[in-house]
FIPAZA-171448 format. One line per 5 residues: number of its first residue (from 1); their letters; for each residue x, y, z of N, C-alpha, C. Coordinates in nm, 3 decimals. Layout:
NUM = a = X,Y,Z,X,Y,Z,X,Y,Z  ...
END
This chain:
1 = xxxxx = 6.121,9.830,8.883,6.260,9.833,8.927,6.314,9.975,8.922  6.434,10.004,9.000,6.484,10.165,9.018,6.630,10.132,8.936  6.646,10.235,8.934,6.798,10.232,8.882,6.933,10.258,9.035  7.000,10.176,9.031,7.080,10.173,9.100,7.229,10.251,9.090  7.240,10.250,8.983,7.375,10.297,8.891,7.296,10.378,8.793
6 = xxxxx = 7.371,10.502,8.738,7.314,10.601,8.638,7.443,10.684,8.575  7.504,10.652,8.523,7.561,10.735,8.470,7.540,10.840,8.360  7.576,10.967,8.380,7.493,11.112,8.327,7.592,11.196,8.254  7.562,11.186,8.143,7.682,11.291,8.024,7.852,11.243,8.061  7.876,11.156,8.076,7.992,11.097,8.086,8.120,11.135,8.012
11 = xxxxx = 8.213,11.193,8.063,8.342,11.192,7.971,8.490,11.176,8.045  8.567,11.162,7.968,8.678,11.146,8.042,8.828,11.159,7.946  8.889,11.238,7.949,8.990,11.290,7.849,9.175,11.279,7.935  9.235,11.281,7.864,9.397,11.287,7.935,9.484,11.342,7.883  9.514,11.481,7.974,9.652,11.579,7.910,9.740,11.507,7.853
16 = xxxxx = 9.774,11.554,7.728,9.892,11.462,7.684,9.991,11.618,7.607  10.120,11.577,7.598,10.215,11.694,7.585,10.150,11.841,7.506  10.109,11.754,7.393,10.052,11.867,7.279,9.878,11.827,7.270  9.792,11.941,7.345,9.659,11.863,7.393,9.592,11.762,7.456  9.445,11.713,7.413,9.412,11.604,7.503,9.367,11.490,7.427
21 = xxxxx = 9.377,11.348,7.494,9.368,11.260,7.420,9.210,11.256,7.458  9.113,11.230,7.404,8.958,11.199,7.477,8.912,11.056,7.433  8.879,10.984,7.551,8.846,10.862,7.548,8.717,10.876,7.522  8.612,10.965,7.525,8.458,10.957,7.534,8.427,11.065,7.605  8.294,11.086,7.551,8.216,11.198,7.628,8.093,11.185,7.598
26 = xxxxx = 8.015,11.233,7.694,7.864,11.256,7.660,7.794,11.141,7.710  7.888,10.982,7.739,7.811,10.877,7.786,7.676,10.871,7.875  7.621,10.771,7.824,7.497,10.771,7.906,7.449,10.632,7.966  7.442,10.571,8.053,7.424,10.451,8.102,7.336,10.459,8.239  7.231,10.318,8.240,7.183,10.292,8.368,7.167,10.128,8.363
31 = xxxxx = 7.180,10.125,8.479,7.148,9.992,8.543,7.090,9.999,8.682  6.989,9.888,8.614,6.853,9.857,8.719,6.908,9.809,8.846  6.826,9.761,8.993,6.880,9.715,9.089,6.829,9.555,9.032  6.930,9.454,9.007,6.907,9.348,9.055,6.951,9.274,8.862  6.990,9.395,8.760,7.049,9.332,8.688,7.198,9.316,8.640
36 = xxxxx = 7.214,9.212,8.542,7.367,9.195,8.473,7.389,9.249,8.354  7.452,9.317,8.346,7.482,9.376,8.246,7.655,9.362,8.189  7.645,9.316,8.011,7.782,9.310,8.000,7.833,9.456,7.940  7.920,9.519,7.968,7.949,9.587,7.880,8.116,9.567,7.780  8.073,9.554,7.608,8.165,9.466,7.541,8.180,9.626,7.404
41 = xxxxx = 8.306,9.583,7.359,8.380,9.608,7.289,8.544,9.584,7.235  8.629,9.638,7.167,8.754,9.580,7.121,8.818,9.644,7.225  8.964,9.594,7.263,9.054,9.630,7.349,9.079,9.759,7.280  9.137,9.884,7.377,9.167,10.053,7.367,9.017,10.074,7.358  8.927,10.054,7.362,8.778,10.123,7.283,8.771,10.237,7.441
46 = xxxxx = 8.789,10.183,7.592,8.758,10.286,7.698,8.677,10.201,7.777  8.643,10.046,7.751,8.548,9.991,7.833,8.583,9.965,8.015  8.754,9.961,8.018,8.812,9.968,8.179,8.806,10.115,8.227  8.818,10.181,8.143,8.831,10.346,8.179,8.656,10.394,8.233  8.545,10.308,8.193,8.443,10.332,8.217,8.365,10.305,8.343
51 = xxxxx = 8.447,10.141,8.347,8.448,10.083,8.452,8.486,10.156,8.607  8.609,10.225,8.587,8.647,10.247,8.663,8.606,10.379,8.720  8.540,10.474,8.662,8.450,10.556,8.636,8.327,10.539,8.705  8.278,10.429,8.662,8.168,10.399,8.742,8.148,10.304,8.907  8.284,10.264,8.881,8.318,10.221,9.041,8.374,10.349,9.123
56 = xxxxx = 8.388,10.445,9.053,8.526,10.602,9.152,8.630,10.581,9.169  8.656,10.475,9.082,8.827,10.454,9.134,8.915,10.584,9.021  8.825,10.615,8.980,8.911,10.752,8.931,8.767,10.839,8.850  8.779,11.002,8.864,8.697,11.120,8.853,8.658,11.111,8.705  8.560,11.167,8.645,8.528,11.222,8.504,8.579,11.369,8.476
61 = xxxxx = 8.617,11.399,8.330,8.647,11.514,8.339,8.544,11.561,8.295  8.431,11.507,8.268,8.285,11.597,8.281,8.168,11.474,8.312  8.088,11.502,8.339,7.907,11.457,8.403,7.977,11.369,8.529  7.881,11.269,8.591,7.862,11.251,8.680,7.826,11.104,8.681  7.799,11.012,8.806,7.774,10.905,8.846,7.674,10.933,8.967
66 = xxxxx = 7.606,10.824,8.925,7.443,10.847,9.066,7.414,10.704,9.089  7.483,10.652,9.277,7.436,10.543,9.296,7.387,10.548,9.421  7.243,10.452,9.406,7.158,10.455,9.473,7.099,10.613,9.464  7.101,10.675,9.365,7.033,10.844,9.367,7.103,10.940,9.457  7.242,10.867,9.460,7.391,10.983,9.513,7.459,11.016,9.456
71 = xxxxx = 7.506,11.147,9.428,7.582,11.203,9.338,7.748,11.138,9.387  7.796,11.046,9.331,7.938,10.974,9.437,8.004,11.086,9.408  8.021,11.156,9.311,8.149,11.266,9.266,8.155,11.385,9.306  8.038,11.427,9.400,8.015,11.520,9.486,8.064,11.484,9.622  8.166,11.461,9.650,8.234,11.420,9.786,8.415,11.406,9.763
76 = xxxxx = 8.435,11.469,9.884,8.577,11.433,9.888,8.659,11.310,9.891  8.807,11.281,9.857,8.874,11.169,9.853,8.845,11.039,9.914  8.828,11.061,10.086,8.820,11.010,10.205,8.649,10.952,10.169  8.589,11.023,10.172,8.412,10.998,10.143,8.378,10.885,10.002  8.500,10.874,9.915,8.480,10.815,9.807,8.562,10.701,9.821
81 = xxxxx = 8.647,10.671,9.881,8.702,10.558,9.978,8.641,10.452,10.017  8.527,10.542,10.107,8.396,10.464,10.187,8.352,10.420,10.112  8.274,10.464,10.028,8.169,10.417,9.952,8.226,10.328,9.849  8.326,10.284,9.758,8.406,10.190,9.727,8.433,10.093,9.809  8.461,10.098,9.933,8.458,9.959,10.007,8.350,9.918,10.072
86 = xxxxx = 8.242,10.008,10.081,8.165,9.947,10.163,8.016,9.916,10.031  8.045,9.983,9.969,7.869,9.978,9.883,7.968,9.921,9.665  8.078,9.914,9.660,8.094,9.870,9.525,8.184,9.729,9.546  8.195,9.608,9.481,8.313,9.541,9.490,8.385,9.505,9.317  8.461,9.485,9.357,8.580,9.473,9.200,8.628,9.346,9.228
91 = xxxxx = 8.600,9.319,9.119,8.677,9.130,9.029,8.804,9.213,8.912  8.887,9.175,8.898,8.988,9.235,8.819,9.036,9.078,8.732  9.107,9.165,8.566,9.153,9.022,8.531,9.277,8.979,8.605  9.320,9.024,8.610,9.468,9.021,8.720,9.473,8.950,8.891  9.358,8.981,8.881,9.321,8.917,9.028,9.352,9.029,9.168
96 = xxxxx = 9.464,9.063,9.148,9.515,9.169,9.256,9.520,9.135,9.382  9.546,9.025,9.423,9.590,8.979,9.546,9.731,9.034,9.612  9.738,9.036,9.746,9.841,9.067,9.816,9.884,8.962,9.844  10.051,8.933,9.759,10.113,8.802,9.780,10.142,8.748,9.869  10.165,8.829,10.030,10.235,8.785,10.143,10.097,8.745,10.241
101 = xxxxx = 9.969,8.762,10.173,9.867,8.738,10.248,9.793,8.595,10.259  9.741,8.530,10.306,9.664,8.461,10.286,9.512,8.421,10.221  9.505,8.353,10.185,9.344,8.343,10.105,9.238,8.455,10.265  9.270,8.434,10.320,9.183,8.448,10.402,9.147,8.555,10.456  9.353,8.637,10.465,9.330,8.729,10.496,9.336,8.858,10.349
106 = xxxxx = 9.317,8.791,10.276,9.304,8.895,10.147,9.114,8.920,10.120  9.080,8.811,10.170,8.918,8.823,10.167,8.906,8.916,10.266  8.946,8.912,10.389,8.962,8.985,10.517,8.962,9.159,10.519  9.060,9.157,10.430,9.127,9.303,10.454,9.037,9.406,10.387  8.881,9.403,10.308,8.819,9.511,10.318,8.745,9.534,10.432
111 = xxxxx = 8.735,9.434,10.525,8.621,9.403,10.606,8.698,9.471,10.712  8.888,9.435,10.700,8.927,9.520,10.847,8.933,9.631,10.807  8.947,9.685,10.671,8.945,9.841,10.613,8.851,9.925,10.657  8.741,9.848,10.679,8.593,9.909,10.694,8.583,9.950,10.844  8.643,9.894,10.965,8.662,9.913,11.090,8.650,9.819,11.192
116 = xxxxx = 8.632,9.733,11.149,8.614,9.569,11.177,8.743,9.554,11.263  8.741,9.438,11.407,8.883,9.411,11.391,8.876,9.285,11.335  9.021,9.243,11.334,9.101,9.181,11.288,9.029,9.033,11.301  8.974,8.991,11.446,8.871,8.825,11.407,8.800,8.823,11.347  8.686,8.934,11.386,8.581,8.979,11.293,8.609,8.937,11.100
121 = xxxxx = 8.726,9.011,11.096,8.751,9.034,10.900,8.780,8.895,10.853  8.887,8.801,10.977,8.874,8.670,10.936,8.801,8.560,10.975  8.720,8.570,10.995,8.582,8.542,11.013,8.521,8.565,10.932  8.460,8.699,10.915,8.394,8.680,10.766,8.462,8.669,10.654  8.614,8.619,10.644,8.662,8.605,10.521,8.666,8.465,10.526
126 = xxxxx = 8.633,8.388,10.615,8.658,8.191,10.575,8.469,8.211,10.579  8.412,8.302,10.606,8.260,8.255,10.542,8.211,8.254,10.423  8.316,8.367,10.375,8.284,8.360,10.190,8.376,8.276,10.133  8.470,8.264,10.202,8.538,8.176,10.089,8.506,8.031,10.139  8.404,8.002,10.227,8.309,7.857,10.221,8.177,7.888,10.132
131 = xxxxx = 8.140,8.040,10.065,8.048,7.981,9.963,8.152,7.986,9.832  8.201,8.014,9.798,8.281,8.001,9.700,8.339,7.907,9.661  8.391,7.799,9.772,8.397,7.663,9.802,8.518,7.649,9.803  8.595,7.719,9.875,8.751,7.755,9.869,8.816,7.748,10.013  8.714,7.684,10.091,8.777,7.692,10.256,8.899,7.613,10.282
136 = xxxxx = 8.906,7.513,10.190,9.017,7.420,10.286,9.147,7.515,10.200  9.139,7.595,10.152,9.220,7.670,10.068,9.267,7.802,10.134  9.237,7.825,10.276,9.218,7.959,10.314,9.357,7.968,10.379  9.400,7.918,10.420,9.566,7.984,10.461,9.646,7.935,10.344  9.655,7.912,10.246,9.719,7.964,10.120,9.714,8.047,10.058
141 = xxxxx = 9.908,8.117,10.022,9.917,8.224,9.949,9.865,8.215,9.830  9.844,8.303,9.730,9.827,8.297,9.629,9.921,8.238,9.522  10.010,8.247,9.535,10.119,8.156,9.482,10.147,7.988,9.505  10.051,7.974,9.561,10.010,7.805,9.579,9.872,7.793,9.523  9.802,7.914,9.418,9.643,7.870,9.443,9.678,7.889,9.240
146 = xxxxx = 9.580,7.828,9.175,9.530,7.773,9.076,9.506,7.957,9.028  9.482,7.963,8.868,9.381,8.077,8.835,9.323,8.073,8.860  9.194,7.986,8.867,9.023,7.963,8.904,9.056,8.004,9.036  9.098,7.937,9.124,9.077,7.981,9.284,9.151,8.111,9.307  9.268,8.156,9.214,9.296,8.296,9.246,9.189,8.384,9.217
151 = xxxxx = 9.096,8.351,9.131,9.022,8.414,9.078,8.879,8.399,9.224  8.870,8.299,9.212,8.713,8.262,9.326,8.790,8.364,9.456  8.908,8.366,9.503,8.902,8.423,9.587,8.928,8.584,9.598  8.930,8.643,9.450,8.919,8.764,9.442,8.765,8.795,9.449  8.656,8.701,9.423,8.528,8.746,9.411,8.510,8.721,9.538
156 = xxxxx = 8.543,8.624,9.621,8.516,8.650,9.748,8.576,8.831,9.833  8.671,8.840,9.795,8.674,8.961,9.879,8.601,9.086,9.805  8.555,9.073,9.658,8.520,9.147,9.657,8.363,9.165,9.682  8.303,9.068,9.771,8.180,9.062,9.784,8.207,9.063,9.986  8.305,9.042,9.982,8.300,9.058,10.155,8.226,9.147,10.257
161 = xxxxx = 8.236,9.245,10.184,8.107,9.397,10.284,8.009,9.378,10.220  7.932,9.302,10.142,7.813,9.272,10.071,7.785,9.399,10.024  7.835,9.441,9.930,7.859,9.534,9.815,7.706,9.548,9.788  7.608,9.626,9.775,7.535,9.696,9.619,7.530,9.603,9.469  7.672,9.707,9.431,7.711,9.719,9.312,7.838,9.620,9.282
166 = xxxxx = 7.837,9.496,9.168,7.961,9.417,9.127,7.967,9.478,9.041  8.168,9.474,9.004,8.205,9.570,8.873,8.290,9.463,8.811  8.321,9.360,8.732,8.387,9.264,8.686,8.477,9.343,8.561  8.609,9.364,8.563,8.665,9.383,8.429,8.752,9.262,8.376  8.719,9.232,8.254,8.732,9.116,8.222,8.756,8.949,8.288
171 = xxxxx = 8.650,8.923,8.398,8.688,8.806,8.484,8.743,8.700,8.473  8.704,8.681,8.308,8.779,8.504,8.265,8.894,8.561,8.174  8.926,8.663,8.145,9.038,8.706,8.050,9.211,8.615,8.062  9.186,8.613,8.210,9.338,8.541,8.220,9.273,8.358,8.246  9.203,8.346,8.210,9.169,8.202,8.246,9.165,8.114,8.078
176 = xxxxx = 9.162,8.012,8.132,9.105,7.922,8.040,8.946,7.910,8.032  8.889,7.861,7.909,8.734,7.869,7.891,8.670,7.796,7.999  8.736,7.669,7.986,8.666,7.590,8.095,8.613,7.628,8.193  8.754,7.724,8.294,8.766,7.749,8.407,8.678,7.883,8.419  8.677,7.953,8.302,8.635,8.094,8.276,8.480,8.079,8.305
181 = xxxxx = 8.439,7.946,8.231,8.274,7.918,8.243,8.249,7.915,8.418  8.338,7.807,8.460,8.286,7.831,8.581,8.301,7.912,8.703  8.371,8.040,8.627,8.406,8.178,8.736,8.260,8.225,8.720  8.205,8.273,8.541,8.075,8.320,8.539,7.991,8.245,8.630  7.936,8.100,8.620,7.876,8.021,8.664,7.866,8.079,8.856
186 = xxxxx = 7.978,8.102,8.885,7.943,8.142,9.074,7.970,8.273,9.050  7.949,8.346,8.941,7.973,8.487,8.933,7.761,8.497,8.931  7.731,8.441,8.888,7.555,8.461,8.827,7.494,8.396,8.937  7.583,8.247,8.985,7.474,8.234,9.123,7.529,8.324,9.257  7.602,8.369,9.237,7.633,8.514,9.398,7.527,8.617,9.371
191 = xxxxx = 7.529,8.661,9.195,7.473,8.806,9.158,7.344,8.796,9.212  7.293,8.649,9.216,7.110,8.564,9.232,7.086,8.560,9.383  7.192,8.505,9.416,7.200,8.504,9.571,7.200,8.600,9.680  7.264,8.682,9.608,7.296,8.807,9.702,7.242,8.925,9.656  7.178,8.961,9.583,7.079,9.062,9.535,7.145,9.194,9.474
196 = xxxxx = 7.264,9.125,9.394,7.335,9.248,9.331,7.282,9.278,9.185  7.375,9.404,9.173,7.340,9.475,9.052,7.505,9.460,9.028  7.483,9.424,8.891,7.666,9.349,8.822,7.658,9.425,8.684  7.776,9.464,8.665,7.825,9.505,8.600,7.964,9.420,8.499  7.981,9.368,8.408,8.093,9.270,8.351,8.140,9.353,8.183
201 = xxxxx = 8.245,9.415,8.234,8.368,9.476,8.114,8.423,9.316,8.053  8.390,9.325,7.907,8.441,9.185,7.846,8.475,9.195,7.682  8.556,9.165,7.613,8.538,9.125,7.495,8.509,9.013,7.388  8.465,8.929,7.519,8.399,8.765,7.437,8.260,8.767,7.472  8.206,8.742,7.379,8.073,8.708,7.367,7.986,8.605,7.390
206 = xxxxx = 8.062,8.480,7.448,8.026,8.362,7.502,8.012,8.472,7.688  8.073,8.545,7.707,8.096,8.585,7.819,7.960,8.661,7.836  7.938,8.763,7.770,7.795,8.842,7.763,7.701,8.744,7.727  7.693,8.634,7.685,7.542,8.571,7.681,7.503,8.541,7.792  7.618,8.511,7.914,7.527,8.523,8.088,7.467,8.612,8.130
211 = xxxxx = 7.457,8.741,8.036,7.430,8.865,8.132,7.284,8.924,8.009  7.208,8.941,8.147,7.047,8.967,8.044,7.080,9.112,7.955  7.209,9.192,8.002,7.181,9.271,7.931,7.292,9.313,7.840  7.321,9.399,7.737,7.453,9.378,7.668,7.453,9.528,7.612  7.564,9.624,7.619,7.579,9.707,7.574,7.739,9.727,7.506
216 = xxxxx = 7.721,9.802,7.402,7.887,9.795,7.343,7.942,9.931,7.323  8.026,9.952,7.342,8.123,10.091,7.318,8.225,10.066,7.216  8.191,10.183,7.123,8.238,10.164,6.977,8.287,10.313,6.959  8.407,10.353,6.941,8.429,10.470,6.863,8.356,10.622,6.996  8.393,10.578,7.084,8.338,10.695,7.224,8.179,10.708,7.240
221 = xxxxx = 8.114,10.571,7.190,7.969,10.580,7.202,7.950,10.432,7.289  7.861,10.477,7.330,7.805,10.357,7.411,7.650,10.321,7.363  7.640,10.195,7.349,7.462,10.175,7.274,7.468,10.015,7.323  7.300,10.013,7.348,7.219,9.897,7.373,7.234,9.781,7.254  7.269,9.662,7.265,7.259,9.575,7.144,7.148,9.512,7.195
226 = x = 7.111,9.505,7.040,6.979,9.470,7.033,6.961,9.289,7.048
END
């Protein structure tokens, strides 16, 4: 297997009035193509800040990120855009839906982001959200839809450009267990199905026993549990 994701001397710090606050430095992480990996620790530890790091949704103030054996942080704003919508997707606990949208067209809208028109994006947005099993659900706002299905239909869009790389920060956090089991449950058969490399930010440990692999960040270190 290759490594798909690599993260290299990792840090990331924030001006604050009188010096800098530093969340971590020196990190070191890889992930293979085709595994799950949880990464767990206590809330403040830096595990969303890492996340997000390793998706580009925001810079390091030192080392680097290498996906697919591309330096992502070697490219401008616009170039790091792309590659976030078209090669990473994001599950959030929050869900992050656009309220005035529809199930359908919130699955939709990376696909029209990408250059797609507009049938095209909804089109392939009632195809994922028929594996997800959420179709008769697709012209409802989010404000008519359940957590679980707000949730199923955030993983649908975020798998809509058939992503690479899944980045989950905390997926069942706003859920109930029940419901939480069965977000993982079509979170592990998509990752199987669709030949991703997943990534899951969590602090429950019923949550990391789905994922073959488990790493924890403690005190600005990151390490393999054994």
């Amino acid at each position: 297997m290759s490594n798909l994701l690599r993260a290299v001397n990792l840090g990331k710090e924030y001006p604050l009035p009188e010096g800098v606050l530093r969340i971590f430095s020196g990190l070191e992480f890889e992930l293979e193509a085709g595994d799950i990996a949880a990464i767990m620790g206590v809330s403040g530890v830096g595990k969303t800040t890492l996340l997000n790091l390793l998706g580009a949704l925001d810079r390091p103030t030192e080392g680097t990120v290498f996906l697919e054996g591309e330096d992502i942080f070697d490219r401008d704003e616009k170039s790091l855009a792309r590659i976030r919508n078209r090669k990473i997707g994001f599950v959030f606990q929050f869900f992050h839906l656009l309220p005035e949208f529809t199930a359908v067209e919130n699955v939709g809208l990376p696909v029209l982001m990408a250059g797609s028109a507009k049938e095209v994006a909804l089109s392939r947005g009632m195809e994922i959200l028929r594996e997800v099993g959420l179709e008769d659900k697709a012209h409802c706002r989010p404000a008519l839809l359940s957590g679980g299905e707000l949730q199923r239909v955030a993983i649908a869009r975020a798998l809509a450009n058939e992503p690479r790389l899944l980045l989950a920060d905390e997926p069942t956090g706003n859920l109930d267990w029940k419901t939480g089991e069965r977000i993982l449950h079509l979170l592990l058969d998509l990752h199987r199905k669709k030949g991703l490399s997943s990534v899951i930010v969590t602090h429950n440990d019923k949550v990391a026993e789905f994922c073959g692999k488990t790493f924890v960040m403690d005190r600005g270190e990151l390490k393999r549990s054994a």
